[in-house]
Residue, then its C-alpha position, 0 to 999 in steps of 0.5 A: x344574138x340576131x346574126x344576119x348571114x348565109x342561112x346555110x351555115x349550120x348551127x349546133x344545138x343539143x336540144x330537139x330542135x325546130x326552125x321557125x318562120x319569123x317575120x317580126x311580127x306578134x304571131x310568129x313572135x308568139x309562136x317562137x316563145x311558146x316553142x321555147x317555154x315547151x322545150x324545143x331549141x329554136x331557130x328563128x328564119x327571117x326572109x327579107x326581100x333587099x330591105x333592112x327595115x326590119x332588121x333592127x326589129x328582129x335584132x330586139x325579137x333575138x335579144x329577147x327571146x334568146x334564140x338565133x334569127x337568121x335571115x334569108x334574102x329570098x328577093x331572087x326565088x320569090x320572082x316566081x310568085x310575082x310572076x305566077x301573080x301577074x301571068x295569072x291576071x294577065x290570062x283574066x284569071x284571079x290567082x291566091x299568090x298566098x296560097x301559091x307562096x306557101x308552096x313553093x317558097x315559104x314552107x320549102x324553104x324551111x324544109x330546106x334550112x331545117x335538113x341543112x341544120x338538123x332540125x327535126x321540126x319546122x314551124x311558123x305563127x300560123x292560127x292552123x292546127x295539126x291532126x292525125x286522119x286515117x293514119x295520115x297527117x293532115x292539118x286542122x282549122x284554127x279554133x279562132x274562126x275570125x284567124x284560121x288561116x288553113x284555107x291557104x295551107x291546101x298544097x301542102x303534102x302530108x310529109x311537110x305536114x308530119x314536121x310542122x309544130x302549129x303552137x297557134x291553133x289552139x289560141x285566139x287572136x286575143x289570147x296572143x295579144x294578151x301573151x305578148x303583153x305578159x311577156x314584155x312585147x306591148x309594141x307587138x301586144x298594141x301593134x296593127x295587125x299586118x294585112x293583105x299580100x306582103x309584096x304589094x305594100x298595102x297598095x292595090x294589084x293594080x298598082x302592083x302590075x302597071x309596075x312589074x308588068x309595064x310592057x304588057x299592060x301598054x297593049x291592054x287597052x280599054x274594052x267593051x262591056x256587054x250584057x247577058x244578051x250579048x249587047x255592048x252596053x258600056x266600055x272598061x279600062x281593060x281586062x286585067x284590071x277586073x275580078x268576078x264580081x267586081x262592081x267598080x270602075x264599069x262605065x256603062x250607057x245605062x243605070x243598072x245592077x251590074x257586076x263582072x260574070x265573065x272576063x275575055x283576054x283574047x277580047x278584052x271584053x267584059x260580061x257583066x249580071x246581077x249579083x244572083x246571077x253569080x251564085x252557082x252550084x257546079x264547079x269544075x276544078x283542076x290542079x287537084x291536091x289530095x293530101x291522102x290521094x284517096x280520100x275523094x270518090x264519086x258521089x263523096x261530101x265534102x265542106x268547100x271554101x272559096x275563100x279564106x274568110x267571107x262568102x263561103x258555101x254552107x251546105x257540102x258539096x258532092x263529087x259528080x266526077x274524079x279523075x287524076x287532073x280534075x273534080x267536078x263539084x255539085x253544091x247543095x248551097x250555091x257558091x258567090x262569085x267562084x273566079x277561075x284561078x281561085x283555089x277551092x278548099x276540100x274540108x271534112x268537119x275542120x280537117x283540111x283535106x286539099x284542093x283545087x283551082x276553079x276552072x269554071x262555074x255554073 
């Protein structure tokens, strides 16, 4: 049943039907199943990338769930995530490509197959959940804390959103292992869970960028490192191959606490502090996205996250100042390490309410 061809064709179904984003691994898996067993007639859309590794993998996931996988070779239209990845460090900014992808390609990618075959659904194995908000869709967090994965949903406008099932947010990681394994899929059920950002292989960026951007990288060279008073004390192995808050690979004249506080392209210089020294309570964000434009105002509250998972501010953060192209953020409870490129998430209770991208903090 797994037919690896033009995802344009068009599929003829008589049930409601709904594509799903499936990448071979348990969550979508999973999350196809549950589809089914409610009802739905389902598309499988598998994206590959010049690569059939997986191939017969998804061929067995087909053949045991009985539903149509097609794959899509999206090699070509994902350049313009790997370009906004390197372009990003290459401006000493730390971009969140996840983030970026579930923009432009992932989730419009399966608008797209969905409008072409007549599905009124689109799916994936997202641990996200789906709400209602003052008459407008919005999604939720996961109700597995360790899983949610809506931090990285933030873009999303609320017409996708209103077309998206998440048949995972009301499970635990756990609970979908169990499943799996109830249902025939003990590979997936013992399986390692996958991890990091699908193009780097399990590598490190660094790795990734002496590659892709090979020609760039050979004008970067190795740079100074000062201190808060402005003081060289130490040298590093240039600017793109740092993040705020990195503590590794800095060669300094002096044992001390030492952790990256600013990064300089046009210098290629790096200022280093203390780890407190990273904790701040402003942060200016621009490339705002509201999924109901109006729903932040002047001296408004809002839950922030920074990251997915880790270090996030406990206390709300209130709106000093709005306008159409930027936020300005107060925090009760300091942020650690905010890096410019970074997406800051707007949350009221678990309901996500969009973003922004941290310009700059203080």
């Amino acid at each position: 049943m797994y037919r690896n061809r033009n995802p344009n064709t068009k599929i003829n179904c008589v049930k409601e039907k709904v594509v799903i984003g499936l990448s071979g691994g348990i969550d979508s898996t999973i999350a196809a199943l549950i589809l089914k067993n409610q009802g739905y007639e389902v598309i499988g859309l598998h994206f590959s990338f010049n690569e059939e590794k997986y191939a017969d993998k998804i061929e067995n996931i087909s053949n045991q769930l009985k539903i149509p996988i097609i794959t899509e070779n999206i090699s070509t239209d994902f350049e313009v995530v790997k370009n906004h990845f390197a372009n990003e460090y290459l401006k000493g900014r730390t971009p969140s490509p996840c983030t970026f992808c579930n923009k432009v390609i992932k989730w419009q990618k399966l608008i797209d197959f969905a409008d072409k075959n007549d599905c009124k659904f689109i799916s994936s194995g997202h641990y996200i959940r789906k709400t209602n908000y003052q008459g407008i869709y919005h999604l939720q967090k996961g109700i597995d804390p360790v899983k949610d994965q809506s931090y990285f949903m933030w873009e999303l406008a609320s017409k996708t959103i209103k077309r998206m099932i998440t048949p995972l947010g009301k499970y635990t990681k756990t609970q979908i292992r169990n499943i799996a394994s109830d249902n025939g899929f003990d590979d997936l059920a013992n399986g390692k869970e996958s991890m990091g950002v699908c193009f780097l292989n399990n590598s490190d960026y660094r790795d990734f960028l002496r590659i892709y951007i090979s020609e760039e990288i050979k004008s970067i060279k190795k740079g100074a490192i000062r201190d808060e008073c402005g003081h060289v004390i130490g040298n590093h192995n240039g600017y793109i191959y740092y993040t705020i808050g990195q503590k590794r690979d800095l060669f300094l004249d002096t044992k001390r606490e030492a952790y990256v506080t600013k990064i300089d392209p046009i210098t290629n210089e790096l200022t280093i502090g203390t780890k407190d020294s990273l904790h701040h309570y402003n942060i200016l964000l621009k490339k705002i996205h509201l999924v109901n434009p109006h729903a932040l105002a002047v001296n408004a509250k809002v839950l922030v996250n920074i990251r997915g998972l880790g270090l996030n501010p406990q206390e709300p953060a209130v709106v000093t100042n709005i306008d159409s192209n930027s936020i300005l953020l107060k925090l009760e409870s300091p942020a650690w390490a905010v890096a410019p490129g970074q997406p800051v998430v707007f949350y009221e209770k678990d309901i996500l309410l969009g973003g922004g991208i941290a310009e700059g903090s203080w």
